[in-house]
N, C-alpha and C positions, 0 to 999 in steps of 0.2 A: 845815304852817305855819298859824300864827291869820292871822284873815282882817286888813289894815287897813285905816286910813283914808286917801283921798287927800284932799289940802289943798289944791286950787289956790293960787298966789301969782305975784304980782309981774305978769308981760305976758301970760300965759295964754290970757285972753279975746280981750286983742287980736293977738297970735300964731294963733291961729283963726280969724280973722275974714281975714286975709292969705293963707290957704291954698287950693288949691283944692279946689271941696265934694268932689271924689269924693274926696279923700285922708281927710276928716275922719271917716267913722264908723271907718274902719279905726284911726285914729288914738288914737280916742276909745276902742274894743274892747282898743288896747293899754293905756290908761294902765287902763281898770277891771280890765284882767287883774292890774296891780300888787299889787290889794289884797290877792289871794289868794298873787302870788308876786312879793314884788317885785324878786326876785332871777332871772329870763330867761333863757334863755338868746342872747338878743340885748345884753342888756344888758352894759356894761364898763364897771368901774370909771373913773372919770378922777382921772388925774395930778396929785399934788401934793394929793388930798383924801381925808380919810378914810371920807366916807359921803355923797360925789357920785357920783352914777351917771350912763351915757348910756344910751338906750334906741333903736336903730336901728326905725325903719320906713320900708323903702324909701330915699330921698332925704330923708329927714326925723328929727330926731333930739327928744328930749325929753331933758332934763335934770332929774333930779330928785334929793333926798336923801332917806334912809331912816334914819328916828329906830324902833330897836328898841326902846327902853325905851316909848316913850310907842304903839307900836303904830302909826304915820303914817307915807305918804309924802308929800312936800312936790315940787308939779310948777312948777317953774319957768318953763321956757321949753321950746314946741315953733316946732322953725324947720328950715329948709333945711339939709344941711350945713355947705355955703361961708357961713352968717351965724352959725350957732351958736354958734361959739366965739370971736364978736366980740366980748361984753359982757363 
């Protein structure tokens, strides 16, 4: 697979800044692993969408979507489980 690009958006930054530091390189090692695959096998689909993804690390989930035509992943939100699927 071509390698792509991650797009930070939306709460990202400050999703980050809420976590604790030791969870964050690990965190940070998963979304750049996207580029190259951003199909995981941690990753699963979610419900009801056609190119939203969840990305398991540990107690902590990312959310992103994967635009094939244009070569991008798009990282929306990293949070806790119990908040993730509040917004």
């Amino acid at each position: 697979m071509g390698s792509y690009k991650i797009e930070p958006r939306g709460s990202l930054e400050h999703d980050l800044r809420k976590i604790d530091r030791q969870f964050i390189p690990k965190i940070l090692d998963a979304i750049g692993g996207l580029a190259d695959n951003p199909f995981p096998v941690q990753s699963r689909k979610m419900k009801g969408s056609e190119t939203s993804y969840r990305l398991r690390i540990g107690d902590y989930r990312v959310i992103y979507q994967v635009d094939t035509e244009n070569k991008a992943v798009v990282i929306y939100h990293v949070r806790l489980r119990k908040d993730v699927y509040k917004w």
